[in-house]
N, C-alpha and C positions, 0 to 999 in steps of 0.2 A: 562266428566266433563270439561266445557273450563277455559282456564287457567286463565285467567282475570274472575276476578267479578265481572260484572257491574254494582250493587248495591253499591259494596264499593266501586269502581271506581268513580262512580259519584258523591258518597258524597263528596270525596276526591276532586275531582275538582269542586266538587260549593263551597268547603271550600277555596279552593285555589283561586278560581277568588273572593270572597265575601274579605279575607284578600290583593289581587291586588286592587282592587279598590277602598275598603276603605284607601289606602295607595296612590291614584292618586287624586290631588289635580282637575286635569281638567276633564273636561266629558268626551272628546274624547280621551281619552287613554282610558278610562275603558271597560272592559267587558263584550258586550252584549250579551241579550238571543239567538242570533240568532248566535254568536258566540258559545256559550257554545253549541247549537245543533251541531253545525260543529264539534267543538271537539267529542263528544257524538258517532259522526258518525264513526270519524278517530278510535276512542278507538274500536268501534263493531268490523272494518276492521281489524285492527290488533289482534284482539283475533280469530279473524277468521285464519287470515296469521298464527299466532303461532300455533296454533291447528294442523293447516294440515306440518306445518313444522314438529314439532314435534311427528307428526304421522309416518314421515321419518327419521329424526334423533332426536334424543334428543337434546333440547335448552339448553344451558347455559342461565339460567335466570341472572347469575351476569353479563352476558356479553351479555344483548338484541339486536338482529338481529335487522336492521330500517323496516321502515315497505316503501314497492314500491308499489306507487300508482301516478296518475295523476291528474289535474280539472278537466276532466270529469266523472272518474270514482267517485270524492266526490261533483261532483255538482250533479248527479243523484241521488246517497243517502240521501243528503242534500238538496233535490226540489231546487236546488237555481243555477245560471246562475257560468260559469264560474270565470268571474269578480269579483262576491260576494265570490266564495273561496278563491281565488287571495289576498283579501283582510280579509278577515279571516283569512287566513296564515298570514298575515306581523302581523296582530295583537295579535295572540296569540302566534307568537317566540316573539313579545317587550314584553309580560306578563311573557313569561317562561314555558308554558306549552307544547310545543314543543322547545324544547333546538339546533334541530339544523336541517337544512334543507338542503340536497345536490341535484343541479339540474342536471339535465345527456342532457338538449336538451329538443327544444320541442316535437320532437317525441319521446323521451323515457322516460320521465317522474321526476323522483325527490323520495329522499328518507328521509323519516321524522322520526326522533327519539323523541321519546316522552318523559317526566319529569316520571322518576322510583317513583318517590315519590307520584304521581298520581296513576298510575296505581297498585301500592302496588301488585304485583305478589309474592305469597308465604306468605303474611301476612295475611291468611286466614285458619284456621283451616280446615281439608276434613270432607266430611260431613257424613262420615264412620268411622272415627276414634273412635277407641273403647273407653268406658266411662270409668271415672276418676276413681281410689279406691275409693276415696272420696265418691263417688255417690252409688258404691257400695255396701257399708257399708254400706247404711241407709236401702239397705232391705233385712239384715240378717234375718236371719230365728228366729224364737219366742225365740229358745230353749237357742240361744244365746246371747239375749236382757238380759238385767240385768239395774237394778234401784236404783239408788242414791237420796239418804237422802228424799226417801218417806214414808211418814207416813201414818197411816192405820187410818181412821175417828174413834173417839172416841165413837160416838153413837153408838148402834148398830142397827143394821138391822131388818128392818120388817118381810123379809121372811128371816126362819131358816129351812129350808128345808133341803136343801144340808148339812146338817153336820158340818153346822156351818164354813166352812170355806170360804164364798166368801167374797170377799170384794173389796175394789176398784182398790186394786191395785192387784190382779187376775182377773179381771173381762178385764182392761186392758190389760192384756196378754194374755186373750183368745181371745180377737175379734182378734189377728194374728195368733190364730194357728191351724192346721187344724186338719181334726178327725184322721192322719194318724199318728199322732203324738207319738213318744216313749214312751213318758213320760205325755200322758196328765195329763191337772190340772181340767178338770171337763167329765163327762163322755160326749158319742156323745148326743145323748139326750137332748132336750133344757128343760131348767129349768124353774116354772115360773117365776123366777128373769127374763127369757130373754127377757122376755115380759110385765113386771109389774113392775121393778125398775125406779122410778122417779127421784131418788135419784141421779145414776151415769146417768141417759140417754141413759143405754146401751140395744139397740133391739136386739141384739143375732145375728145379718145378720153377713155374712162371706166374705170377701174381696174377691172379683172373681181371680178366678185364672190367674195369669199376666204370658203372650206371651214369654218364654225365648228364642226362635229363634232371634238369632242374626242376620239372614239376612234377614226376614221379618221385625223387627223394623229398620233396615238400609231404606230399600228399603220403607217405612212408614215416614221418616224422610228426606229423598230422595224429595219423589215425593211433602212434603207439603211445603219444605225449595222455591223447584223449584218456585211450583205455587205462592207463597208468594212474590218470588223475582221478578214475572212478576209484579203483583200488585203494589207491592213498587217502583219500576222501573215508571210505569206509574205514579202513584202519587208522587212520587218525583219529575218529572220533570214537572211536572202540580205546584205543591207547590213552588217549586224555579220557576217559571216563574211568577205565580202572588206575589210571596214576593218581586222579580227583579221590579217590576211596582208599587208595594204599598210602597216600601220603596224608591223608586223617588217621587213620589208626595208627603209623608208625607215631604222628606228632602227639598223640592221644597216649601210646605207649613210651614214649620216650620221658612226657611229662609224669608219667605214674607211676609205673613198675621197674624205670629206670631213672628216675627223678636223682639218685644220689648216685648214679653208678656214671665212672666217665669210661664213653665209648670212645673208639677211632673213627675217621672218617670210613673206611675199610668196612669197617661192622654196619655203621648204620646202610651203607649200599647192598651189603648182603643180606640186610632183615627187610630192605626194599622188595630185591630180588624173592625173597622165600614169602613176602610178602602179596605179592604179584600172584605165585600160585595156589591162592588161597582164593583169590577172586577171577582168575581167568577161566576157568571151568561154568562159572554161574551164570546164568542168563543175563541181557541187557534190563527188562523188567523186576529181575527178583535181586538187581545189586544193592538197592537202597536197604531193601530189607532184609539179608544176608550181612550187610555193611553194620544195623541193628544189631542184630544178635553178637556178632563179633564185639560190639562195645560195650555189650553190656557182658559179655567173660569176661574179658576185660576185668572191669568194676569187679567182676568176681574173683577175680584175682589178687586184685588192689585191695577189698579187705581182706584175703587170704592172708596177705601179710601185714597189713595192719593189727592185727589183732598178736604179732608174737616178731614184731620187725626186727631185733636179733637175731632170732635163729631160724627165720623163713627167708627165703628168697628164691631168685626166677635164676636159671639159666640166661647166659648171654644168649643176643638176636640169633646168633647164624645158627645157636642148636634151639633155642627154644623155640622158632618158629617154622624151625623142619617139620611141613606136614608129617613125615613118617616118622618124629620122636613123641610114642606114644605119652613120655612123661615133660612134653612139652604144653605148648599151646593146643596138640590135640587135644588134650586129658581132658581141659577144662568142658568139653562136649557134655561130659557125664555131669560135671556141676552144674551146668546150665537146665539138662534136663530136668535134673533133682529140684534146683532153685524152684525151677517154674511149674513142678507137679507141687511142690508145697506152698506156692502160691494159689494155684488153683484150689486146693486142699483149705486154705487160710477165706479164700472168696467163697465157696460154698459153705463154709460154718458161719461167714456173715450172715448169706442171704438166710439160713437158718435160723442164727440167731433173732435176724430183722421181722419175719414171720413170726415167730414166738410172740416176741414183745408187742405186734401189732394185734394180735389174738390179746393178750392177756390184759394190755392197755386198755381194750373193749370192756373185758370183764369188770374194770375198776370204776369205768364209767356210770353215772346214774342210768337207772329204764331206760326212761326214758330218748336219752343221747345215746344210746348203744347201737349199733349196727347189728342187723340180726347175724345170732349168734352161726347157725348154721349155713349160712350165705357166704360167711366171712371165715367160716372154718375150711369149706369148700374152694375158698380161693388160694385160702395159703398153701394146702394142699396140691393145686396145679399150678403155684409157682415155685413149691419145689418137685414137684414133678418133672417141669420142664429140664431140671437141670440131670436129669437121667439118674440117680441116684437114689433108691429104693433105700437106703440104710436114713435118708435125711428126713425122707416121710416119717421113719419109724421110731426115730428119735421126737421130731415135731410131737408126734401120738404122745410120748411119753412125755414130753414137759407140758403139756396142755388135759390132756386129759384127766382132770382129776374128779372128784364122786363126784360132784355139783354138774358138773359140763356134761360127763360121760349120763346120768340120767338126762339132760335136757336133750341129748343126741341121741336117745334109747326109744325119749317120748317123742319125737316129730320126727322117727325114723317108721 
């Protein structure tokens, strides 16, 4: 059984980063997802390191061993470069969740103690620990069940077969008791009450006989806590990574395009909710960058209405963030597209421009200093080339080419 549980570990620290950063006022303090993996990873390591410790001696949990490890050994676990642990460490000791870092050298690595309050070792019930009285008492045996301030229906009974004595509250104490019974209250033999009373509801069936092997229900309680806690494990940290991205764009929206508009508590959970299926569909890899493009519509929206902010405005959350209202937050798709083909449009008449001037600067040049004319003609050409764009060449020709040049590329051609 390993000594950390990662299940309540991680809750524990996405409570703990979610209370960090609701408390930092700037962005770049806070705690990102790709942080919280890194941590995720240190915690597996160290339950790993405690395991095999304690498999040799016994731990003093009030006095936790640091956990030795290196950046490479947690940039391998954590897919991520050296550099990004590097930096994952400075950020999560200014958080707290690593309390203190000793470095030994670059060749021997560094020892990191982690926040006890996190990793909660020992605040976890075992998952064999035998059941409460409490729990036990409820499946006394019939003989010793007894009934308070029940009354017996006043009509009487259709079928008077039995001897007149069934009634609801015997008929109740037989569905728990079996035929082995010392003292039974109706013979083994089914009655037709057990089959024909409408009355109570009761079909005579007998409560199958429950498993009292204590180590068969251990090891049943075992095996399904485990499988559960893989599950939970993966969708927790699927759940806290798209709430980490839903709850930046709403806070990012709320501040912008709803800055002067007052919502209900009601709206903001349903622009959550519509907000969720905007990023539940996208892969774990491309949420950072998906999460991008969303902020920057966004912004394309924000001066949408800055530019005319009387008579422009958004839809409330619960319609404008319905994927299927094409005159919502989908629309902006097409301004996004547009923005960024006239951007590209805007970069490629630089790099043009920047050619030109660098050709023509030449020319102004003495003889001497001049770079040769044809060397330097040929280069500008396959750097705009590269840019796939035959129309940027042809323009290039035309602001350079003038008689003086086009003869000196006539004669060394």
């Amino acid at each position: 059984m390993p000594i950390i549980q990662y299940s309540t570990a991680f809750k524990a620290l996405d409570f703990y980063v979610s209370k960090h950063n609701s408390s930092q006022q700037d962005l770049s303090s806070h705690i990102r997802q790709a942080m919280i993996l890194t941590a995720r990873e240190i915690i597996k390591i160290y339950s790993l390191s405690l395991l095999k410790a304690n498999s040799i001696k016994a731990v003093d949990f009030q006095n936790l061993p640091p956990l030795k490890t290196n950046n490479v050994q947690l940039a391998k676990r954590a897919k991520a470069s050296t550099r990004t642990i590097q930096r994952h460490l400075k950020r999560l000791i200014e958080a707290g969740v690593i309390i203190k870092k000793i470095w030994h050298g670059s060749n021997s690595g560094y020892e990191l103690f982690i926040n006890p309050n996190i990793l909660l070792i020992g605040g976890v019930k075992a998952v064999d620990k035998p059941k409460n009285d409490s729990k036990v008492n409820k499946t006394k045996v019939a003989d010793n069940q007894f009934f308070k301030n029940n009354i017996a229906p006043i009509c009487p009974h259709t079928d008077t077969s039995n001897n007149g004595y069934i009634n609801n509250i015997i008929i109740g104490v037989d569905k728990l008791k079996t035929t082995m019974s010392s003292l039974p209250l109706s013979s083994c033999s089914k009655s037709r009450n057990a089959t024909s009373n409408t009355l109570t509801g009761y079909t005579g069936k007998i409560a199958p006989k429950k498993n009292n092997d204590a180590g068969e229900i251990a090891r049943n309680i075992r095996a399904t806590e485990q499988t559960g806690g893989e599950i939970s494990r993966a969708d927790l940290a699927r759940s806290a990574s798209l709430s980490f991205y839903v709850n930046a764009l709403w806070k990012l929206a709320r501040n912008t395009i709803y800055n002067t508009h007052y919502l209900t508590k009601s709206q903001e959970v349903k622009a959550k909710e519509l907000l969720f299926k905007w990023y539940d569909p996208v892969p774990d890899k491309k949420l950072e960058i998906v999460h991008q493009v969303y902020v920057e519509r966004l912004g394309i929206v924000q001066k949408y209405i800055a530019k005319d902010p009387k008579n422009r405005y958004v839809q409330l959350p619960d319609k404008y963030f319905n994927p299927k209202n094409t005159s919502g937050f989908s629309g902006t798709r097409a301004w996004y597209n547009q923005q960024k083909k006239r951007e590209l449009e805007v970069q490629m008449k630089l790099v043009l421009h920047a050619q030109i001037r660098r050709f023509l600067s030449n020319e102004k040049k003495e003889t001497a200093k001049q770079k040769p004319r044809l060397a330097l003609f040929r280069a500008c050409e396959t750097r705009l080339g590269k840019l796939g764009q035959p129309q940027l060449v042809r323009e290039f020709h035309a602001s350079v080419l003038n008689h003086s040049t086009h003869k000196f590329l006539q004669f060394n051609t």
